[in-house]
N, C-alpha and C positions, 0 to 999 in steps of 0.2 A: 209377631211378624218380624222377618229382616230389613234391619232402618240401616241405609250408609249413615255412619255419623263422619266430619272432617278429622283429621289428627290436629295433633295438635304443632308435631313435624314430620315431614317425610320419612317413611317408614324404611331404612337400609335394608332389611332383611328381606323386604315383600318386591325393593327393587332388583335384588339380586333373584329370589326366587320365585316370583313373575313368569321369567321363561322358560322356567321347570315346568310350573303348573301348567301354563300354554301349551307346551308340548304335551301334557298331560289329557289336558281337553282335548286336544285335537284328536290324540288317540280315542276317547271316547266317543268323538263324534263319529271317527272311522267307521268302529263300532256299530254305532245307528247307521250307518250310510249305508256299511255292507250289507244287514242285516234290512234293509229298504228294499235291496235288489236282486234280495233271496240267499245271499251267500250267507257263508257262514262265517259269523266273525271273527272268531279267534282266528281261525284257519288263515283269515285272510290278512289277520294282521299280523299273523306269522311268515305270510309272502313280502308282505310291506316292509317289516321292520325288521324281521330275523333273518328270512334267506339272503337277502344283500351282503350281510356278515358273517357267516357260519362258518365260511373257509377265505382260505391263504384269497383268494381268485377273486370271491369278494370284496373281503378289503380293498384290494386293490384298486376294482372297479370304483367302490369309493373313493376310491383317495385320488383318479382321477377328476370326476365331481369336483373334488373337497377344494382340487389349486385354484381352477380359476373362483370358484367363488369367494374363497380366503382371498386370491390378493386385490378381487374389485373391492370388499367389503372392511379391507383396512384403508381403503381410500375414503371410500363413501364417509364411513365412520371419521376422517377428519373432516373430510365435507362438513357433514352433520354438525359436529359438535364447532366446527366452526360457524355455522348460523348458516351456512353456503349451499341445499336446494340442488345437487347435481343427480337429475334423473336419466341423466343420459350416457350412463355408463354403459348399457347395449352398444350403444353405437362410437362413442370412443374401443372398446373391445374391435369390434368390424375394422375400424380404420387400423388399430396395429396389427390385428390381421392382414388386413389389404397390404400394408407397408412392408412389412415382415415377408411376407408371401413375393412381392412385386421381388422383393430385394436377392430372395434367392433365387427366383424364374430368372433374375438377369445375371447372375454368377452360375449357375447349377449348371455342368456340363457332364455335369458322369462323374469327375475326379475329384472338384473340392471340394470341398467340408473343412469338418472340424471343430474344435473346442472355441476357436478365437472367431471363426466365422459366425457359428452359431450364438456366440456373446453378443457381436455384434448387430446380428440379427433379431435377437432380441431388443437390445437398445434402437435399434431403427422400429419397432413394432413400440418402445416406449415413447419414442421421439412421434411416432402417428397420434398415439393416443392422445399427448399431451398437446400436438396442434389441433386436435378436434374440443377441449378441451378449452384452449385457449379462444377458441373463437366463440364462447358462450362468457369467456371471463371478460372479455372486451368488448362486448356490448353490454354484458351488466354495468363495468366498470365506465363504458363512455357513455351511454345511454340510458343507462339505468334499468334496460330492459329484463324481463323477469327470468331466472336462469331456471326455473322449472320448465316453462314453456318450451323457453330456447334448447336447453339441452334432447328437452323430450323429440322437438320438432326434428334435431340433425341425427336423430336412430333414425328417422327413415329417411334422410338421402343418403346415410353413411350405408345401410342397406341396398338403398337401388343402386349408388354405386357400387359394390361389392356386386350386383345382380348383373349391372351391365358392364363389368370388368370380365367378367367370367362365363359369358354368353359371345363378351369381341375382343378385347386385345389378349388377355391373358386365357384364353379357351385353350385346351388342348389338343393342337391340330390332327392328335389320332386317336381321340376321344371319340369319334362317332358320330358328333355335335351335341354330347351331354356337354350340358351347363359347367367346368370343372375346370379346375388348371391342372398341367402337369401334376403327376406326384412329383413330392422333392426325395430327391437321391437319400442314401440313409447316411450322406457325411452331413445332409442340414437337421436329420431328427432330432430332436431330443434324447439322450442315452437312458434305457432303464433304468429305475433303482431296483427292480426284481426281477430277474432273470425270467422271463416266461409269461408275464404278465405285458400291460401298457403303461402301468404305472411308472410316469415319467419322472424326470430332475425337477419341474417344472415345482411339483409337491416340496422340495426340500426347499428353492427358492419362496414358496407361499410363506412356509415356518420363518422363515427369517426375513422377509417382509411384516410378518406378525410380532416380531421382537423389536422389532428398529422400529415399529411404528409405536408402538408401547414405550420404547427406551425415547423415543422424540416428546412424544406428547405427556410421560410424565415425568421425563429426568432432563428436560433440556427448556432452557428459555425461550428460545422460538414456538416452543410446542408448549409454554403457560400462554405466554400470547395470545395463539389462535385457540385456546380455550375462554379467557378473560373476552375475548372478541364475540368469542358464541354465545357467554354465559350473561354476557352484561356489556354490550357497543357502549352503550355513554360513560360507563367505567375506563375500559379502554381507549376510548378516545380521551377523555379527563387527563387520561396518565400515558398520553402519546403515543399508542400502541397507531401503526397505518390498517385500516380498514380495507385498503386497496390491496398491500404487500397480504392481508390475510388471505380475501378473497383469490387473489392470483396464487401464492401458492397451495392451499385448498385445490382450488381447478387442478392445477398442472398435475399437482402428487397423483391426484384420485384416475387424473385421465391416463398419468402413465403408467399406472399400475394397470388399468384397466385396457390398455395396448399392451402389455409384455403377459397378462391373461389370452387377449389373440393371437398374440405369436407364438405363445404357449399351444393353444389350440391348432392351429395351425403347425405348428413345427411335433405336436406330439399324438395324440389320437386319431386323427384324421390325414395329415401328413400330406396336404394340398388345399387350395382354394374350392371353396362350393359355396352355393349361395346362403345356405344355411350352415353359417362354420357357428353358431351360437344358438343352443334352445332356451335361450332366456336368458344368461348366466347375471346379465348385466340388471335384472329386473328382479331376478330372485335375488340379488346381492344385498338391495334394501331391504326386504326381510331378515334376511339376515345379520343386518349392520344392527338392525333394532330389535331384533330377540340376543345378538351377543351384546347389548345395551353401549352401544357404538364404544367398544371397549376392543381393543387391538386384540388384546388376546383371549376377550371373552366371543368373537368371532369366531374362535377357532371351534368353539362348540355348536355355535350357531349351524355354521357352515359343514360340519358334519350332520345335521341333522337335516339338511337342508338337501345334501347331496343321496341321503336314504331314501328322500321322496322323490326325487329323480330315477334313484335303480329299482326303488320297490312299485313308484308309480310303472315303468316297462317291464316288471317281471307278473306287473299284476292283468296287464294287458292279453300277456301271454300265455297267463297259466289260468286268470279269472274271467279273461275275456273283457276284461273293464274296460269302456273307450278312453283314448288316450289324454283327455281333459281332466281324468285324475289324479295326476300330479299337481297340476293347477289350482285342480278344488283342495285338495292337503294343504297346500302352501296359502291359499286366500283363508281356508280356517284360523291356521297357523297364524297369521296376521291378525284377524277378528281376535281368534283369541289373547292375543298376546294385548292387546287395546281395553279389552274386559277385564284381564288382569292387574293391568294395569291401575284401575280403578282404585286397586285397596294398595296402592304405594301413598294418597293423600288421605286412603277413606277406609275407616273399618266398618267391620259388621258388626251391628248388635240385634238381638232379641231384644222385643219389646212388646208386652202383651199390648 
């Protein structure tokens, strides 16, 4: 029979290739899922995972997916490894949305735009995130209060806010009285990177969010710090590192990535306020963070694979008829598995009559 025995040290190779195998199983499990509910599975996992990429148009649609998830999940990922608990990247996301949005409803007249506006626009969508953000770091930090909770709790007013921003003050008065704002003129969108598609700038800024976040956390002293902080508090405190300066910047980075993600959203595929500017981005980003093994640029695989279950989960809707909780059930496997896998990073298998 198969016995986990312990190692005798943690296994590098099984840590790295863990969310190979994860994504591995998961397809497997696909497999049985489809084949539960009469379909055909290869067929169908050729909708899931092939048609999304076949062509130029595809990609694309990826590579939308891909931004906001890359730059919530090189936040998260110093979260994490800072020991720092922030589940409330949804809703920092909403708030740089709302800010971002608010910021060009009250400029946007037909005429301007532009390259420095839209910068700027983003920074005020960073600047949202990182005050929602801040206000789960200053009750951990004064109160001690727990930043899982807290973070989790302010997705849903940063959402009814967004709902009742966009139902009264920012509605758009020849909307009909759908829930929306103005569109924004196309001096505040985001520019193409491919002529014909949606694929926005937003994707190039993720990639280099993924570099800086990498170049911080292993080639700079601030970014040993808030590792030694993660990996071992009474190490770093021992050796004077502040506990506090971690926690707060953790918060802030992860929040303001996760606002210039909404502004993104908002300034690029949708290109206005609605109540639903986010299908999750900020909740699948954690899976994400910990299949790219909270590794700046090992997200960047995650986060493609992450955004395949998003377009293969809506193509499967359409062409398999699958209800729309498919995407969902992929991504919670996806999870399971990657927690099972993880198992033989401490523990091998052996045979043993």
């Amino acid at each position: 029979m198969l016995r986990l025995e312990p190692r005798a040290q943690p296994s590098m190779l099984m840590a790295w290739f863990s969310p190979v195998l994860a994504v591995l199983l998961t397809a497997l499990c696909g497999v049985i899922l489809f084949s539960a509910v009469g379909k055909d599975p290869i067929a169908s996992l050729g909708v899931f995972f092939y048609e999304p990429i076949k062509d130029l148009r595809g990609w694309s649609e990826v590579g939308v997916k891909v931004a906001p998830l890359l730059l919530i999940a090189v936040g998260l990922s110093m979260c994490f490894r800072a020991n720092v608990f922030n589940i409330g990247a949804e809703g920092q996301l909403v708030v740089g949305a709302i800010t971002a949005g608010a910021f060009i409803l009250y400029l946007d007249d037909g005429d301007t735009g532009g390259a420095v506006l839209i910068a700027v626009a983003l920074l005020v969508g960073a600047l949202g995130g990182m005050a929602w953000a801040a206000i789960v770091a200053f009750l951990k930090d004064r109160f001690n209060a727990n930043e899982i909770l807290v973070s989790l709790m302010l997705v849903y007013v940063a959402e009814l806010l967004l709902s009742w921003l966009v139902h009264g003050p920012l509605i758009d008065p020849d909307g009909f009285g759908f829930p929306q704002s103005r569109l924004f003129s196309d001096g505040f969108l985001l520019p193409n990177v491919l002529p014909g598609t949606r694929l926005h700038i937003g994707i190039v800024l993720a990639f280099v969010v993924s570099i800086l976040g990498w170049a911080y956390l292993s080639r700079s002293f601030p970014g040993f710090k808030l590792r030694v902080g993660g990996l071992a508090p009474l190490a770093a405190r021992y050796a004077g590192f502040s506990s506090r300066r971690t926690l707060w910047t953790a918060m802030l980075v992860s929040g303001a990535l996760a606002g210039v993600a909404g502004a993104c959203e908002a300034m690029g595929p949708i290109g206005q306020l609605t109540p639903s500017i986010s299908p999750g981005y900020g909740f699948a980003a954690i899976i994400v963070a910990f299949v790219g093994r909270l590794h700046p640029i090992g997200v960047v695989f995650s986060s493609f694979v992450m955004a395949l279950f998003y377009i293969g989960g809506e193509l499967s809707q359409t062409r398999l008829g699958m209800p729309s909780a498919i995407t969902g059930i992929f991504q919670g496997i996806l999870l399971f598995a990657l927690l099972a896998c993880d198992v033989l990073i401490y523990n091998r298998l052996r045979w043993r009559k």
